[in-house]
C-alpha positions as CSV (number, residue, x, y, z in Angstrom):
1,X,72.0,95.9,106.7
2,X,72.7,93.1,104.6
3,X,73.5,89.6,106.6
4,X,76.0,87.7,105.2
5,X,76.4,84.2,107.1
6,X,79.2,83.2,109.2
7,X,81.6,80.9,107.5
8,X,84.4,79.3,108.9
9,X,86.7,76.6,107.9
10,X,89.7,75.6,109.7
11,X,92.5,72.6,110.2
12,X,94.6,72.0,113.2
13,X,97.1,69.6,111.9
14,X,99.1,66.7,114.8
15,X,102.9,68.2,115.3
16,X,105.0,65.5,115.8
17,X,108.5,65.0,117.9
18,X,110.4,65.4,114.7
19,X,108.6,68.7,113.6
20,X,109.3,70.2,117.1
21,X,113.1,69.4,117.0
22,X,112.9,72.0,113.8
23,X,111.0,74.3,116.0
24,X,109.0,75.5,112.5
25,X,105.8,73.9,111.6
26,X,102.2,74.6,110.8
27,X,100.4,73.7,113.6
28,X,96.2,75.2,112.0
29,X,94.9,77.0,109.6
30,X,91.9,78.8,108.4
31,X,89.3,81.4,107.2
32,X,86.3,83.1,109.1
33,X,83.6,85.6,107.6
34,X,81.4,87.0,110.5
35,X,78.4,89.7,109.7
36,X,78.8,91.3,113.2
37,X,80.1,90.8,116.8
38,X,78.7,87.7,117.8
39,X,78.9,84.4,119.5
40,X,82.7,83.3,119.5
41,X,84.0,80.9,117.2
42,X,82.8,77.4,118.3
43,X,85.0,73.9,117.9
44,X,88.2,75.0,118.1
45,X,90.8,73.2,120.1
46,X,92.0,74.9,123.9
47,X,94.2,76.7,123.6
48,X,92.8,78.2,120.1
49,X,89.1,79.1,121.5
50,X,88.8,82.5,123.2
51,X,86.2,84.9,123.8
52,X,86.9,88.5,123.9
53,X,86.4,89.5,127.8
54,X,89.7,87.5,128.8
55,X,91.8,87.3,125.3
56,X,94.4,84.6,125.2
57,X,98.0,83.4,125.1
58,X,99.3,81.0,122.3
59,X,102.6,79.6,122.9
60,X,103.2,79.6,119.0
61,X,103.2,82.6,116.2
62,X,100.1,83.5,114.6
63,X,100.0,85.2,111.4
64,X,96.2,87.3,110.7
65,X,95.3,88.4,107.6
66,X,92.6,90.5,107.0
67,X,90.8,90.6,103.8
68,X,87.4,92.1,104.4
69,X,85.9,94.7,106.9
70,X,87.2,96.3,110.0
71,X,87.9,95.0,113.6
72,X,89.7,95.9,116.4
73,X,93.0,94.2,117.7
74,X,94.8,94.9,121.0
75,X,97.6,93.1,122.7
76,X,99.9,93.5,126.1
77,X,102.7,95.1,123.9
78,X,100.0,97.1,122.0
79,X,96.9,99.5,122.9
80,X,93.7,98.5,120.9
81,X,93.6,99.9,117.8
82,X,91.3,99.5,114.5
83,X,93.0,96.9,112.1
84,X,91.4,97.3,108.4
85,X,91.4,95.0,105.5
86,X,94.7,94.3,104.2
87,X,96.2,94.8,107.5
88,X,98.7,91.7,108.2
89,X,99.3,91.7,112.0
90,X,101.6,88.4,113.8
91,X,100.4,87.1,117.0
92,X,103.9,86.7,119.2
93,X,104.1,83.3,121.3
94,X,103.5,84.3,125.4
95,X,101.9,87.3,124.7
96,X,98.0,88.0,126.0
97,X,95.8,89.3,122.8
98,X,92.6,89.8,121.9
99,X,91.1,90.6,118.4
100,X,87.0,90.9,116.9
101,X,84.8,92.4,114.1
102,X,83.5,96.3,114.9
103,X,80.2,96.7,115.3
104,X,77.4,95.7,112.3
105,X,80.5,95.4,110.2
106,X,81.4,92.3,107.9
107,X,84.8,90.7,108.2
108,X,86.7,88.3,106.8
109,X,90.2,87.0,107.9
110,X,92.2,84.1,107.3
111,X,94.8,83.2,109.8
112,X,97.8,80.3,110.5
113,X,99.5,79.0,113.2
């Protein structure tokens, strides 16, 4: 198998009273590229950082995008199922997900909040 190292580049940007009042801002973006199942994604803010045992619940939309490899997305609305590349999938706000790489396959993914 050919490794291909984990990159990951992100911003989480400070949402001010103003943006709020609009109820429509960016709050992060980014880009991963995994090889494999792994270690979770390290440095980002609470309540962005998640393993994959417990899943999590943003209080914001989330919009996944995924451009490379295949992975497997589940939610409390939704029973897991294989998400591919090109697959587009939105993250509701108060609503427990989960989402990761198969196994020994390469992803890629970019993602806003």
């Amino acid at each position: 198998m050919r490794r291909i190292a984990k990159e990951e580049f992100f911003r989480y940007f400070p949402i001010s009273d103003r943006q709020r009042v609009w109820d429509l801002y960016v709050a992060g973006v980014g880009r991963i590229v995994r090889a494999y199942r792994g270690s979770p994604d390290r440095g980002h803010p609470s309540p962005y950082y998640y393993v994959w045992e417990t899943g999590r619940v943003l209080d914001q939309f989330g919009l996944i995008y995924i451009t490379q490899g295949q992975g497997e997305f589940e939610s409390a609305v939704t029973r897991r199922t294989v998400v591919d590349a090109g697959t587009v999938f939105v993250l509701m706000p108060g609503v427990w997900h989960r989402y990761r790489p198969c196994e020994q396959v390469c992803w890629s993914y970019y993602w806003v909040h």
